[in-house]
DOZA-986874 format. One record per residue (C-alpha): residue number from 1; residue in three letters; chain; x, y, z. Coordinates in steps of 0.25 Angstrom, whole numbers, plus 2048, in hexadecimal, padded with zeros to 3 digits. Layout:
<ketis>
KETI:pos:code:unit:xx:yy:zz
KETI:NUM:ALA:A:X:Y:Z
...
</ketis>
This chain:
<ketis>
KETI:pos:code:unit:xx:yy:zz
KETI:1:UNK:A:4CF:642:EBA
KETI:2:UNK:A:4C5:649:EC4
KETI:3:UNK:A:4CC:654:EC2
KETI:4:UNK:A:4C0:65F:EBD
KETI:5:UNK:A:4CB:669:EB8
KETI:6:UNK:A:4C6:672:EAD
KETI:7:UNK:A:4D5:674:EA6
KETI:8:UNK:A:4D6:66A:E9A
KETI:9:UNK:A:4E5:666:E9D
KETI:10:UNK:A:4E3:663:EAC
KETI:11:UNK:A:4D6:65A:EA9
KETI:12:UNK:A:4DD:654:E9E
KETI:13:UNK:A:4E8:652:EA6
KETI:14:UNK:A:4E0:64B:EB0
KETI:15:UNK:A:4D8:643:EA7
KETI:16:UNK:A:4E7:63C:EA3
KETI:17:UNK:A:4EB:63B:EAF
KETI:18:UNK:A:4DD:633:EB3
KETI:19:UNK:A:4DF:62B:EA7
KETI:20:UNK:A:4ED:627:EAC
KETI:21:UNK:A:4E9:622:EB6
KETI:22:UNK:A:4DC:61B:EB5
KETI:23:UNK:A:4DA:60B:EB1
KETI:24:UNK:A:4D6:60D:EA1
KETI:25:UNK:A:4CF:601:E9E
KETI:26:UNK:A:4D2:5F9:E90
KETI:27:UNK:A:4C5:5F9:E88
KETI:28:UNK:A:4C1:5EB:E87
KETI:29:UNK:A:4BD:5E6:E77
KETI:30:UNK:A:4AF:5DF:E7D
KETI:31:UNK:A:4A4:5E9:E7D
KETI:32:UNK:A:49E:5E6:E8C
KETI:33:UNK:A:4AB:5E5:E91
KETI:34:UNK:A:4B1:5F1:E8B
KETI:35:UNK:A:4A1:5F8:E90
KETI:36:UNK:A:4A5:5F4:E9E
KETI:37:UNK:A:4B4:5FA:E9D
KETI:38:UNK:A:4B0:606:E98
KETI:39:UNK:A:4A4:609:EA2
KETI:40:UNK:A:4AE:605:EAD
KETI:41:UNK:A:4B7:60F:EA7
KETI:42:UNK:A:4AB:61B:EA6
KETI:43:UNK:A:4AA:619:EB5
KETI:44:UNK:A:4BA:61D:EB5
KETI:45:UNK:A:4B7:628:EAC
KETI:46:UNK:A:4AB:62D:EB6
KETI:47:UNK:A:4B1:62C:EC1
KETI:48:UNK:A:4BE:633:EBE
KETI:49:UNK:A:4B7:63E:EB9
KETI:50:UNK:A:4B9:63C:EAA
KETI:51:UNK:A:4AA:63B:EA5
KETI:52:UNK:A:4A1:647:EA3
KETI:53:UNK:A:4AE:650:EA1
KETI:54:UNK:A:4A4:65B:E99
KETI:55:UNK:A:497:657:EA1
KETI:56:UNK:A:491:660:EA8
KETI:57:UNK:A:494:65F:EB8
KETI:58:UNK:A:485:65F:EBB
KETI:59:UNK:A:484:652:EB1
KETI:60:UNK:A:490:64D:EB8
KETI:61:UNK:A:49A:651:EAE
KETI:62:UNK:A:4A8:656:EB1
KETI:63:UNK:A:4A3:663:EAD
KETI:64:UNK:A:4B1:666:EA4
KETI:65:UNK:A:4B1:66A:E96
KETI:66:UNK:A:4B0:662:E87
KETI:67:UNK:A:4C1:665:E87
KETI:68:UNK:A:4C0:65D:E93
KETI:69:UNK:A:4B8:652:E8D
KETI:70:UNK:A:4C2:652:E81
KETI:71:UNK:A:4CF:652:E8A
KETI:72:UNK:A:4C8:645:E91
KETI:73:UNK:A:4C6:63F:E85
KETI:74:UNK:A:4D3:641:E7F
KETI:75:UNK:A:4DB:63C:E8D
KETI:76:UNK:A:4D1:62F:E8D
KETI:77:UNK:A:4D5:62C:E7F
KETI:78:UNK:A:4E3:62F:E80
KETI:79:UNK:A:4E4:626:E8C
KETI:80:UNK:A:4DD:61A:E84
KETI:81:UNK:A:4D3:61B:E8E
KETI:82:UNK:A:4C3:616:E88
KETI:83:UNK:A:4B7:620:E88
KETI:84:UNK:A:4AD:61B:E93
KETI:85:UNK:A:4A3:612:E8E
KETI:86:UNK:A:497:61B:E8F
KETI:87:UNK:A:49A:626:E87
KETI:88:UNK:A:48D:628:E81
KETI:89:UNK:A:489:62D:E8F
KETI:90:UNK:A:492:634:E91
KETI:91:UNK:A:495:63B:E83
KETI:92:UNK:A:487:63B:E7D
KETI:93:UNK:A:47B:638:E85
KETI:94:UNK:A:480:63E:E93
KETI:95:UNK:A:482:64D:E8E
KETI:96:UNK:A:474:64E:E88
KETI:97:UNK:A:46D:649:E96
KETI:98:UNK:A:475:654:E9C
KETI:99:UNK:A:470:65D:E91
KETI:100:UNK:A:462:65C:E92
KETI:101:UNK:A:460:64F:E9D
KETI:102:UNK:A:457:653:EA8
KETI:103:UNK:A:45D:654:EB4
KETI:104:UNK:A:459:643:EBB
KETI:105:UNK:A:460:641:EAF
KETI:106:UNK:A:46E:648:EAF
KETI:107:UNK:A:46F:644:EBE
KETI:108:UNK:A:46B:635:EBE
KETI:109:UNK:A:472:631:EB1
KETI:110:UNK:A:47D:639:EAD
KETI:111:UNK:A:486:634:EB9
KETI:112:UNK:A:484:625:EB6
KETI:113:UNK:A:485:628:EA8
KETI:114:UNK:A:494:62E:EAA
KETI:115:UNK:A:497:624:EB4
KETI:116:UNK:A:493:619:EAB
KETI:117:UNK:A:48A:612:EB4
KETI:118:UNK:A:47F:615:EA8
KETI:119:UNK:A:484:612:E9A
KETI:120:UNK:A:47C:61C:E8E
KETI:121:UNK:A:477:616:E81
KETI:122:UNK:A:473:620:E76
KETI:123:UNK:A:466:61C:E6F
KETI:124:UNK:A:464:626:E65
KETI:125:UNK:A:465:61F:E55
KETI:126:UNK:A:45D:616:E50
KETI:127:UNK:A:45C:60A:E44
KETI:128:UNK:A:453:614:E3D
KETI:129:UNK:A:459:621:E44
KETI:130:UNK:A:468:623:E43
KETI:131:UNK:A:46E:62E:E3D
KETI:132:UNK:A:462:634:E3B
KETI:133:UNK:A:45D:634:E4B
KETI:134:UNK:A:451:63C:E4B
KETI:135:UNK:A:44A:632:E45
KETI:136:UNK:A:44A:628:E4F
KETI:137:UNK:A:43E:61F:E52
KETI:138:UNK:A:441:61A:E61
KETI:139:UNK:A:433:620:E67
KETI:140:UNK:A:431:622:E75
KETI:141:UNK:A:421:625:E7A
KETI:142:UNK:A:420:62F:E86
KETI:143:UNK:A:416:625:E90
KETI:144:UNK:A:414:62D:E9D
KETI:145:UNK:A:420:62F:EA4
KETI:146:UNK:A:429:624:E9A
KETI:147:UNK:A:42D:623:E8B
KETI:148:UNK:A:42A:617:E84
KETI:149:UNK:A:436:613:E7A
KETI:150:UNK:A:437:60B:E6E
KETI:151:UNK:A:441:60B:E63
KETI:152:UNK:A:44C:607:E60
KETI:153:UNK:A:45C:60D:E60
KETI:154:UNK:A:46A:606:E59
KETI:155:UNK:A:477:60A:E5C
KETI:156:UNK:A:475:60D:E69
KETI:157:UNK:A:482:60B:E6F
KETI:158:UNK:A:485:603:E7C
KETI:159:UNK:A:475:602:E7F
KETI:160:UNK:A:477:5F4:E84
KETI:161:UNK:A:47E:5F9:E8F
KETI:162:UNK:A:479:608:E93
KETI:163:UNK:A:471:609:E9B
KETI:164:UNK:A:46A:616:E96
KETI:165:UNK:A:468:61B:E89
KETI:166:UNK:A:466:62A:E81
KETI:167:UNK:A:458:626:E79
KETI:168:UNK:A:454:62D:E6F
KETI:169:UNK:A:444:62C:E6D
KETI:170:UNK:A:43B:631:E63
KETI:171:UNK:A:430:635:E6D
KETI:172:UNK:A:427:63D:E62
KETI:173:UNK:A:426:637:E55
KETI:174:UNK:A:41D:641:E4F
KETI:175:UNK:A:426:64E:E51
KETI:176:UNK:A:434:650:E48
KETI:177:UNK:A:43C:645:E49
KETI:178:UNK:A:445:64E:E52
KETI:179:UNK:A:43A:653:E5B
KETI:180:UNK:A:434:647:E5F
KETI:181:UNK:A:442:641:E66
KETI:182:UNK:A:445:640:E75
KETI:183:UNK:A:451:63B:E7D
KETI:184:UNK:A:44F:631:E87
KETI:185:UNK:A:45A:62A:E91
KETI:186:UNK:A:455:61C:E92
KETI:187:UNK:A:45A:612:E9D
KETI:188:UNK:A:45E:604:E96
KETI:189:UNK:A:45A:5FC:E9F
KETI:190:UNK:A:44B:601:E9D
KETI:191:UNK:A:441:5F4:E96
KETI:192:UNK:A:441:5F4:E89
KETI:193:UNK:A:44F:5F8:E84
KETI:194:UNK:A:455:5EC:E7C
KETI:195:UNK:A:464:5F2:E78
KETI:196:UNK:A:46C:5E8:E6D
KETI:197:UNK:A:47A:5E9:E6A
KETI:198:UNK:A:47F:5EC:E5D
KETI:199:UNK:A:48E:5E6:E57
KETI:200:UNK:A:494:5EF:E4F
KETI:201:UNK:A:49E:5EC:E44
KETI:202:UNK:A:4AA:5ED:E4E
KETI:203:UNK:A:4A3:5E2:E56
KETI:204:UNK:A:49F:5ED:E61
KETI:205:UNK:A:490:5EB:E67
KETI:206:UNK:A:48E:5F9:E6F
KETI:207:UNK:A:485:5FD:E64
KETI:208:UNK:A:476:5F9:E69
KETI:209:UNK:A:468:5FB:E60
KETI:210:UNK:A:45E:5FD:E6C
KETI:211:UNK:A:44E:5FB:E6D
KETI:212:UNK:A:446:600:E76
KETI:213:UNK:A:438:5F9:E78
KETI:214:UNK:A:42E:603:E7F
KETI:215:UNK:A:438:607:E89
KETI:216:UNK:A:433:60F:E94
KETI:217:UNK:A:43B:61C:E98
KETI:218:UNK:A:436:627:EA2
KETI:219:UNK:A:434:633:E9C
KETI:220:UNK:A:43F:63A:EA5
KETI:221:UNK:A:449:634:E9E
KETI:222:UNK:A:447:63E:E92
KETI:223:UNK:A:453:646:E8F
KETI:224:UNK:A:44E:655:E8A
KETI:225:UNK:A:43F:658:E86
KETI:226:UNK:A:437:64E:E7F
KETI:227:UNK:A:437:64D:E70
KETI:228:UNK:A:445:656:E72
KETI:229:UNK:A:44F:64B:E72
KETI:230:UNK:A:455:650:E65
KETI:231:UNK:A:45C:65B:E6C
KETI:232:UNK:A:462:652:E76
KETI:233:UNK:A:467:649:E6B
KETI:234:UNK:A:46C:651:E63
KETI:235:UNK:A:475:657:E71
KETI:236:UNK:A:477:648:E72
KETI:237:UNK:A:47E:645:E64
KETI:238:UNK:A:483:653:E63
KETI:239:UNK:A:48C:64E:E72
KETI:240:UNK:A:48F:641:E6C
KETI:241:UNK:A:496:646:E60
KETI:242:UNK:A:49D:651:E66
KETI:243:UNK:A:4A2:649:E72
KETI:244:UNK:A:4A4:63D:E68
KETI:245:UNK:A:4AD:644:E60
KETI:246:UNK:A:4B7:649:E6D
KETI:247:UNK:A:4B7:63D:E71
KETI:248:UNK:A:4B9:632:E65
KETI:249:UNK:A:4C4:63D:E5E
KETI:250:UNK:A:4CE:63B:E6B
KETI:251:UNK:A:4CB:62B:E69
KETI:252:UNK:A:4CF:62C:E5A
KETI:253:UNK:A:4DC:633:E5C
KETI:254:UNK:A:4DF:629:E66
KETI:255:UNK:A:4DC:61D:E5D
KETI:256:UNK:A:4E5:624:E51
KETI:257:UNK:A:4F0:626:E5D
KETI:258:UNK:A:4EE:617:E60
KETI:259:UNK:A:4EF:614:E51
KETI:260:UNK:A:4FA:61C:E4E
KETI:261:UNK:A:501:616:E58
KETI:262:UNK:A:500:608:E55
KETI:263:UNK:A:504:60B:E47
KETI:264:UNK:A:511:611:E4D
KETI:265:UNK:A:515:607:E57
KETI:266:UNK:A:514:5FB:E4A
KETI:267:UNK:A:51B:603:E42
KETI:268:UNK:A:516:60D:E35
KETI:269:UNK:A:518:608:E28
KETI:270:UNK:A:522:610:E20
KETI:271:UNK:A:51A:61C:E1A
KETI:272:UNK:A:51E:619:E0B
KETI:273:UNK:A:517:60B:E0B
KETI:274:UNK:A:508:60A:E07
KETI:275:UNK:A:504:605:E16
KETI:276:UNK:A:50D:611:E1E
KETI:277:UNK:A:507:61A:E14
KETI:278:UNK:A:4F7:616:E17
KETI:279:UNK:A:4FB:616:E26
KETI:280:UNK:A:500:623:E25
KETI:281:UNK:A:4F3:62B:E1C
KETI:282:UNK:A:4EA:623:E28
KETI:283:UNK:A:4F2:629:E34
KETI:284:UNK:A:4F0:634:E2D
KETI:285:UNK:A:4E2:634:E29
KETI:286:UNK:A:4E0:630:E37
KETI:287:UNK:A:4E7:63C:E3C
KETI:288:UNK:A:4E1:646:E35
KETI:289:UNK:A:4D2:642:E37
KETI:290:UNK:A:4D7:643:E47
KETI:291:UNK:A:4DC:652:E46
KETI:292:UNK:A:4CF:655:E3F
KETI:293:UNK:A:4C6:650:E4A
KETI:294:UNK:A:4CF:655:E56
KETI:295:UNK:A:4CB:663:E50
KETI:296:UNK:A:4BD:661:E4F
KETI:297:UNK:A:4BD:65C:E5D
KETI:298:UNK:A:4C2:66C:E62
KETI:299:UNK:A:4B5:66E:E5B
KETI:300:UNK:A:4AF:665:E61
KETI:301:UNK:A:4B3:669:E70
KETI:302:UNK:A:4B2:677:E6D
KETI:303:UNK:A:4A2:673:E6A
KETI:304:UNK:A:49F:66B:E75
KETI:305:UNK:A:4A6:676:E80
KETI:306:UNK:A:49D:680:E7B
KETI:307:UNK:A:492:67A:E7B
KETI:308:UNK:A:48E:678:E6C
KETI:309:UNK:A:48A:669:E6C
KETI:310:UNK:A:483:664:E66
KETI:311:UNK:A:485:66C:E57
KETI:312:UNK:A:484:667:E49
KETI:313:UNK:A:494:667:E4B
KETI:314:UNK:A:493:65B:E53
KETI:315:UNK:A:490:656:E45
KETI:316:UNK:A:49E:659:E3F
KETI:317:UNK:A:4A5:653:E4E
KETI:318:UNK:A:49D:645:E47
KETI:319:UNK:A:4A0:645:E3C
KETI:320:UNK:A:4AE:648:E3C
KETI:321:UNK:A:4B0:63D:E49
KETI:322:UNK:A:4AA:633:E3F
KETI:323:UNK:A:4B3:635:E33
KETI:324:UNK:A:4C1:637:E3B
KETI:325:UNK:A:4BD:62B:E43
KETI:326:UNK:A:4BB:623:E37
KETI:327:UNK:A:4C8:628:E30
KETI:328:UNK:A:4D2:626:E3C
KETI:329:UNK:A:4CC:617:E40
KETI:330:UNK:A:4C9:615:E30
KETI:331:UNK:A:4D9:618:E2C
KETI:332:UNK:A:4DE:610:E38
KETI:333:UNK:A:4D6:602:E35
KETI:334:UNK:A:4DB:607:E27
KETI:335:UNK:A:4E7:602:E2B
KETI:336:UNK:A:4E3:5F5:E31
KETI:337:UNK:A:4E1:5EF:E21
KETI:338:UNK:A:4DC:5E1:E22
KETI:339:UNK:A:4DF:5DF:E31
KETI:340:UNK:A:4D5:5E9:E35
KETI:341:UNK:A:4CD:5DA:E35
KETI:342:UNK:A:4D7:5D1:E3C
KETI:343:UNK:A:4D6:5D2:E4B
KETI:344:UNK:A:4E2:5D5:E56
KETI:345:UNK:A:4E9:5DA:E4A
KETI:346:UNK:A:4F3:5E6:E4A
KETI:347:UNK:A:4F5:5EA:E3C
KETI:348:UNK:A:501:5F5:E3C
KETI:349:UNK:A:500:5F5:E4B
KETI:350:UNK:A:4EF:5F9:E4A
KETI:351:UNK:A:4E7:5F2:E53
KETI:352:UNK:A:4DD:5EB:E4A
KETI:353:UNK:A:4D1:5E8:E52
KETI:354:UNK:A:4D1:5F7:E59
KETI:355:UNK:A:4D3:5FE:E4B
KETI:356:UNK:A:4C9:5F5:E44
KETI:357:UNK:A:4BF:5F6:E4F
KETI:358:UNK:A:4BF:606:E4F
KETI:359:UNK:A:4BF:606:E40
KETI:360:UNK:A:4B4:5FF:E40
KETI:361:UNK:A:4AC:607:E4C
KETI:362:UNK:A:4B0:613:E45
KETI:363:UNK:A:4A8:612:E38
KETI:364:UNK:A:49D:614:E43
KETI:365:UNK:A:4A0:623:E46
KETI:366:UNK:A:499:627:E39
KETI:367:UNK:A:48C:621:E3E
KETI:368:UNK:A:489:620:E4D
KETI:369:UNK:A:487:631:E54
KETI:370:UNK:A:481:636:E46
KETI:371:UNK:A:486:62F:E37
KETI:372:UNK:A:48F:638:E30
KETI:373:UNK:A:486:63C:E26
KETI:374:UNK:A:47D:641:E30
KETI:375:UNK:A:488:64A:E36
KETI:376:UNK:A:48B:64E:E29
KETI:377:UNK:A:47C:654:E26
KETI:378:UNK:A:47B:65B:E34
KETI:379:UNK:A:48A:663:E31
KETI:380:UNK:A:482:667:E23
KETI:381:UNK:A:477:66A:E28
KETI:382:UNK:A:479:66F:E36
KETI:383:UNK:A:486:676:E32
KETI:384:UNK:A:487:678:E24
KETI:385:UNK:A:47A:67D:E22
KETI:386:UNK:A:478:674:E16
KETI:387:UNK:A:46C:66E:E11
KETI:388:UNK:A:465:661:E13
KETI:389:UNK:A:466:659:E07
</ketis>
């Protein structure tokens, strides 16, 4: 996989092969242990060459294109391989210091980012600041040559263990909620950073709320011109959804394929009783909802090679993630019926712990990276043309 060839089929080609022969690790079910596998397992990545595909060779990216992004993607899934554990990083937070980091900061923390060796948390919403995100209240006072920070962020993903995290601060509270934001990279081991974990409904704790009491962070470690931080989120979200979408539609098909073929290896009901017939309409539901985001996501590339993130289109590439992940994991646990609640079980072959889980994480996707009814008021507005109502 070191191979830097441009020709899709020959890095493809090598990407498989890479993955035929390297030690694919089993996810563990604990969430420090399963952190540990898959940092392990971003070092792999790194050093094999398989992170930063589209980056830029200066930030210490492959330099290859989005369709080469994709194609590793798609291998990794098809494999059964695990996305490294610090995607936020390396999807998110990592393109936008490249975009408008200063230089200290593209060369001292873009490599230990992609190696790893840092772990990147996310700190933009808020209790009080969530889907709308301009109106954040975590302020951070400019003293001398250091920003003083005090607020507080919530779903702040993996912040127990990065050591680094995306801020966004609102540094002028008397200008337009939008004007008066900046981005800052903190370092988490800095005083007065309390991160506290958060369980979720599937029993998962990598959801943190963070508060951060006077924290002092050196001026240098703004991202973009002061008060200007808006731009760069905005490139930041704009990244997250486009990248998200590549990435999540390849690990959907995969988990239909894994459905489909545990339901085949017990044995189908016969399609003229009730039970073959309900099967049927959610494979095919399923199936459906796949095709319609696979085409969305040749948009979606098409975008991102020509430079035209972030757009108001990012918007639809949301929304449409949202629903079809919710309809191909909704129809599957569907079919689980009451065992969806009895652990170790295998109703119709379906592993019930894995489908009940990813059901459960699913319901999430219309919330966290922008609520769909957000996204549906940017495609009216921004695309549409429609008017506030």
């Amino acid at each position: 996989m070191t191979t830097m060839t441009t020709d899709l089929a020959e890095y493809r080609s090598g990407v498989r092969a890479w993955l035929a022969d390297a030690d694919i690790p089993t996810v563990p079910l604990d969430l420090d242990e399963r952190f540990d596998v898959l940092r392990d397992w971003q070092r792999a990545l790194f050093e094999a060459g398989g992170l930063g595909i589209s980056w830029s060779k200066e930030a210490g990216g492959q330099g290859l294109s989005h369709l080469h992004q994709l194609a590793f993607a798609e291998e990794l899934a098809y494999a059964r391989a695990p996305m490294p554990i610090g995607l936020i990083g390396l999807d998110v937070v990592g393109p936008s210091i490249d975009e408008f980091g200063q230089q200290w900061q593209r060369e001292e923390l873009l490599p230990k980012l992609l190696s790893g060796e840092h772990i990147w948390c996310q700190g933009f919403s808020e209790p009080e600041a969530g889907s709308d995100l301009a109106s954040l209240r975590t302020r951070a006072v400019l003293d001398g040559d250091e920003f003083v920070i005090s607020g507080q962020k919530v779903w702040t993903s993996w912040a127990h263990k990065a050591q680094w995290c995306a801020l966004l601060v609102r540094t002028d509270p008397a200008a337009h909620k939008h004007a008066g934001i900046s981005y800052l990279l903190v370092d988490m081991s800095t005083p007065g950073i309390t991160p506290k974990p958060l369980e979720q409904m599937t029993g998962d704790r990598e959801f943190c709320e963070v508060f951060f009491d006077e924290v002092r962070v050196p001026r240098r470690n703004l991202v973009g011109e002061l008060n200007g931080g808006w731009a760069v989120a905005t490139h930041t979200l704009g990244i997250e959804r486009a990248a998200y979408t590549l990435r999540r539609r390849v690990d959907y098909e995969v988990a239909f394929e894994d459905a489909v073929a545990a339901l085949r290896d017990h044995g189908l009901p016969a399609p003229e009783t009730g039970l073959g017939r309900r099967v049927r309409i959610a494979i095919g539901k399923a199936h459906v909802a796949l095709k319609v985001l696979s085409a969305q996501t040749q948009k979606t590339v098409a975008r991102l090679a020509a430079g035209q993130v972030p757009t108001p289109e990012d918007s639809v590439d949301k929304l449409l993630l949202n629903e079809v992940e919710q309809i191909v994991f909704g129809e599957i646990a569907e079919l689980l019926g009451p065992y969806r609640a009895v652990e170790e079980s295998r109703p119709l072959g379906l592993a019930s712990d894995r489908w009940a889980h990813d059901h459960l994480y699913s319901r999430a996707t219309s919330i966290y990276g922008g609520t769909s009814q957000i996204q549906r008021n940017i495609i009216s507005e921004r695309l549409l043309g429609l008017p506030r109502g």
